[in-house]
C-alpha positions as CSV (number, residue, x, y, z in Angstrom):
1,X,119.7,103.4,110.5
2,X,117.1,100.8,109.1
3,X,114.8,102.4,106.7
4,X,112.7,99.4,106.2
5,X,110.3,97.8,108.7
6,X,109.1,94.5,107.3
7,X,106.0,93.3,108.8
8,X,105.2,89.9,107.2
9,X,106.8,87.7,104.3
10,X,106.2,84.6,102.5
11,X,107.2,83.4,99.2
12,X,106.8,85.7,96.9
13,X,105.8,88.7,98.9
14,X,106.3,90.9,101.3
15,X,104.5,93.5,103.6
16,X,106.3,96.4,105.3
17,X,105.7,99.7,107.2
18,X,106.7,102.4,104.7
19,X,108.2,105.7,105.9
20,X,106.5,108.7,105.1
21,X,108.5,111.2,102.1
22,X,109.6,107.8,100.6
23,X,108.3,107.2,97.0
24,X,107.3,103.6,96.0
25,X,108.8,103.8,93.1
26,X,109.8,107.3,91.3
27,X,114.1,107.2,93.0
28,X,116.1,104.8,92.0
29,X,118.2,103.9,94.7
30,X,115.9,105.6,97.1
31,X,112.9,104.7,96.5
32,X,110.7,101.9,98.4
33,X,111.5,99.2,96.0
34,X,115.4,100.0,96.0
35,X,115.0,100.0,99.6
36,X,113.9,96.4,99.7
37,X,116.3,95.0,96.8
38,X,118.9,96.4,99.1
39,X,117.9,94.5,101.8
40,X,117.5,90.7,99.8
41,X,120.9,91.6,98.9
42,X,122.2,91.9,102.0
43,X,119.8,89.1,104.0
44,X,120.2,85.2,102.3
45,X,117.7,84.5,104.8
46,X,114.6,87.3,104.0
47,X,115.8,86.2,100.3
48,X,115.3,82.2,100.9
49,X,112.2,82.8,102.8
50,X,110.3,85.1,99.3
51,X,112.1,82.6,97.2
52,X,113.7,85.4,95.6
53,X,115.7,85.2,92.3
54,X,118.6,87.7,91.9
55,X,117.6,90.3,89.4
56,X,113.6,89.8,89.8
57,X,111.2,92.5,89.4
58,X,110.1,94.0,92.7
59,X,106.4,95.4,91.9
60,X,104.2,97.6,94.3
61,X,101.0,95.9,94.3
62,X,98.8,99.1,95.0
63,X,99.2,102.5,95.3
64,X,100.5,104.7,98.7
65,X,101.9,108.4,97.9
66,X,105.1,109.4,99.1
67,X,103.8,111.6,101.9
68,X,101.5,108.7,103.3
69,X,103.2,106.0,105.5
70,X,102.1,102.6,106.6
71,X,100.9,98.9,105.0
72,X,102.3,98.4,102.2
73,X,102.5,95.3,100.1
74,X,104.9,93.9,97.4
75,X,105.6,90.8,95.4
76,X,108.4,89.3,93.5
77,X,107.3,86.9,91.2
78,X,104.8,88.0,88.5
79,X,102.2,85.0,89.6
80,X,101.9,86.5,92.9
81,X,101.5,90.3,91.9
82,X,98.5,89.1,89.6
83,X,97.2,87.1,92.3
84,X,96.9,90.5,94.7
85,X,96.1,92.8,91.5
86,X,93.1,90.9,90.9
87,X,91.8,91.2,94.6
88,X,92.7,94.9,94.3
89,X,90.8,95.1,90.7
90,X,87.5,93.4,92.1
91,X,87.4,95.0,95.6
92,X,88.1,92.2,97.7
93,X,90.6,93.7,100.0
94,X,89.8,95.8,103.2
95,X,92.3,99.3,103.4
96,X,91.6,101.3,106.5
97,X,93.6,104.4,106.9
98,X,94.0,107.1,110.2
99,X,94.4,110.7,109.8
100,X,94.6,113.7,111.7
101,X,92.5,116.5,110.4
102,X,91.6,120.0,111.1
103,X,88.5,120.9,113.2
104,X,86.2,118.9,115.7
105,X,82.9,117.7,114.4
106,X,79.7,117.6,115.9
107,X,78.8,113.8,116.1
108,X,80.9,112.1,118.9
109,X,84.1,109.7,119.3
110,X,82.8,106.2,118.1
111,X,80.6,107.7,115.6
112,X,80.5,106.7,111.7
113,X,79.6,109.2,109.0
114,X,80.3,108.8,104.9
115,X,82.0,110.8,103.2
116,X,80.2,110.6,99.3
117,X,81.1,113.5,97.3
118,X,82.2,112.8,93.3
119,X,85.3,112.9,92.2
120,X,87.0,113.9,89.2
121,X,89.7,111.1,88.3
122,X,92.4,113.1,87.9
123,X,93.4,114.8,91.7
124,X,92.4,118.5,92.4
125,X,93.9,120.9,94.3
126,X,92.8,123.1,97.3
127,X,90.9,125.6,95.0
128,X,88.8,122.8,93.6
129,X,89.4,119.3,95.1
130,X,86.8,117.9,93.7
131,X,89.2,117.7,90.8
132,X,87.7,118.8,86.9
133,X,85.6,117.7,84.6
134,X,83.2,114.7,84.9
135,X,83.1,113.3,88.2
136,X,82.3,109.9,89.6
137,X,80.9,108.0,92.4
138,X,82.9,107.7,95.7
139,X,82.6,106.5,98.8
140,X,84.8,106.8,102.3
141,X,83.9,105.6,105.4
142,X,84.8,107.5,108.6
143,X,84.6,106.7,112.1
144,X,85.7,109.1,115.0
145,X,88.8,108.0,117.1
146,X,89.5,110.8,119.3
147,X,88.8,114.7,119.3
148,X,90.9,117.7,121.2
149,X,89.7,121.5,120.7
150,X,91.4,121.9,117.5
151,X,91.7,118.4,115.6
152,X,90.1,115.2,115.6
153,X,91.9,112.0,114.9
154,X,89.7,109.5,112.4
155,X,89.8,106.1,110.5
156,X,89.1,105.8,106.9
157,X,87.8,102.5,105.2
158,X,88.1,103.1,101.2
159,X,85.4,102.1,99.3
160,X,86.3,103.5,96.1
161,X,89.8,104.1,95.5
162,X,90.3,107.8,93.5
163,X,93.7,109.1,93.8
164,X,93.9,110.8,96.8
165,X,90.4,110.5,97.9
166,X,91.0,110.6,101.7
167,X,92.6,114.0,100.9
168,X,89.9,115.5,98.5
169,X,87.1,114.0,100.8
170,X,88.9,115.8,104.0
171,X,88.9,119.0,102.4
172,X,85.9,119.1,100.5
173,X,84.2,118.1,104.4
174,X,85.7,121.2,105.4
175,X,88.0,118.8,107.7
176,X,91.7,119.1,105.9
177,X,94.3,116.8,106.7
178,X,97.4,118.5,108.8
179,X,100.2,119.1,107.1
180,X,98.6,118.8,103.8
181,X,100.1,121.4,101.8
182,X,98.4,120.5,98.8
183,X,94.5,120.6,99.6
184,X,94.9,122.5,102.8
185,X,95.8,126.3,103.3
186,X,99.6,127.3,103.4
187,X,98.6,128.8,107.1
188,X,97.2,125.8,108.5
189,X,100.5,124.0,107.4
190,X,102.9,126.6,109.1
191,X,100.7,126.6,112.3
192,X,100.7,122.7,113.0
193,X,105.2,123.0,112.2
194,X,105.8,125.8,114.5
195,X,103.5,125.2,116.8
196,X,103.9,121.3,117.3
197,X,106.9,120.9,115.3
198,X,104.9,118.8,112.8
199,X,106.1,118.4,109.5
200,X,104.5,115.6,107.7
201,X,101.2,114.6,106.0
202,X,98.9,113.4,108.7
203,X,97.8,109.9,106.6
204,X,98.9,106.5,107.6
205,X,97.8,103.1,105.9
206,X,96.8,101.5,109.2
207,X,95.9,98.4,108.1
208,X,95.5,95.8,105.1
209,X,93.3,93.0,104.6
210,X,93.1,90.7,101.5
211,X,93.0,86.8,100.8
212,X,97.0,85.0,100.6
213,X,98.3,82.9,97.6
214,X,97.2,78.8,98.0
215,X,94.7,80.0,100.8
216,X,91.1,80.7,101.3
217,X,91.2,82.8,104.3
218,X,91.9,86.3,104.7
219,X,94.7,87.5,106.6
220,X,95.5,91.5,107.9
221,X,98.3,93.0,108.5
222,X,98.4,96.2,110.6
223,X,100.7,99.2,111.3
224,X,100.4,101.5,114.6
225,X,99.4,104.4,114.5
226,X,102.4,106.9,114.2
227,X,103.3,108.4,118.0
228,X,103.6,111.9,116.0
229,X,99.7,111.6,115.5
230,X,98.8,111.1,118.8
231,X,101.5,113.4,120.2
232,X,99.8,116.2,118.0
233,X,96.4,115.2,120.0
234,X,97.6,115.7,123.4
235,X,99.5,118.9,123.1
236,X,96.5,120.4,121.8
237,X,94.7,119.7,124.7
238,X,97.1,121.1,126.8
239,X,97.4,124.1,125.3
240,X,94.8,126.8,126.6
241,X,91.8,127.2,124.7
């Protein structure tokens, strides 16, 4: 089976749909990088079309945790991966995110809140997500896709980009992310897997939006959201309140 779901390539880059429980980078012959090198290898075509040199460096141009899946975006040529880093360093892209989290919430589908609480750097944990020491601004953006009597199903627009914001944000609104064994309870994790039968960290990178090499517009690339997610949604409405 296919591990790899490319959604867009060009020379010198490459967007896919990343799997989540696959690293970016941390597995050698595993991880999401190895995972593409394996495909160039084995497709002259793919390889002819990023203008890909055997042996190249295959660099992650941002950051997507192993338990997260969706948009992700690579280059292979150093040029390229400075061209996105400096869009990524001065806040010119757009990342929007969906996750399924814990509890309904008063305001109603469609509705925007923000999510501004500090942050410490460094990630927390579910005793104290806010993470120690000094703590600085940060922003996300949340707007209300879909609620059933248990969980709610939103979309998250970064604004500032702390390691695992979304996460610490959810938790810290007293709205966990399911399956989130890290910042949520141990209970709410074994409730969603033998109740639902899910298993995974309910965070996908829904979409991507930056400015392309040689161009001055912007161009997004999306991912769906993950039929697990919205699966989750409607057996909770059919269970019995």
């Amino acid at each position: 089976m296919d591990e790899l779901k490319i959604i867009a390539s060009e020379p010198g880059w490459l967007v896919v749909d990343k799997a989540c429980d696959v690293s970016v980078h941390n597995e050698p012959g595993r991880d999401l990088v190895s995972l593409v090198r394996d495909r160039l290898e084995g497709d002259p075509e793919l390889t002819q079309r990023l203008a890909y040199k055997k042996g190249a460096t295959i660099s992650p141009v941002h950051r997507l945790d192993r338990e997260t899946s969706g948009v992700m975006l690579l280059g292979v040529d150093p040029e390229t991966v400075r061209w996105f880093s400096r869009q990524f360093e001065e806040r010119c892209i757009s990342k929007e995110y969906v996750a399924v989290v814990h509890g309904c919430f008063e305001e109603s589908i469609g509705a925007e809140l923000v999510w501004d609480r500090p942050l410490a750097p460094a990630a927390g944990g579910r005793d104290n997500p806010a993470g120690r020491g000094r703590k600085v601004p940060c922003t996300t953006r949340v707007q209300i896709l879909d609620q059933s009597p248990h969980y709610t199903l939103i979309a998250c627009t970064l604004v500032t980009g702390r390691k695992h914001q979304i996460r610490r944000h959810a938790k810290l609104a007293g709205h966990p992310v399911l399956g989130d064994s890290r910042y949520g309870s141990k209970r709410a994790v074994e409730v969603v897997r033998t109740r639902h039968g899910f298993s995974r960290l309910a965070l996908h990178s829904r979409s991507l939006e930056l400015e392309l090499p040689g161009t001055r517009q912007n161009r997004r690339f999306e991912s769906a959201i993950p039929p697990e997610f919205l699966r989750i949604m409607e057996e909770d409405r059919a269970e019995p309140i």
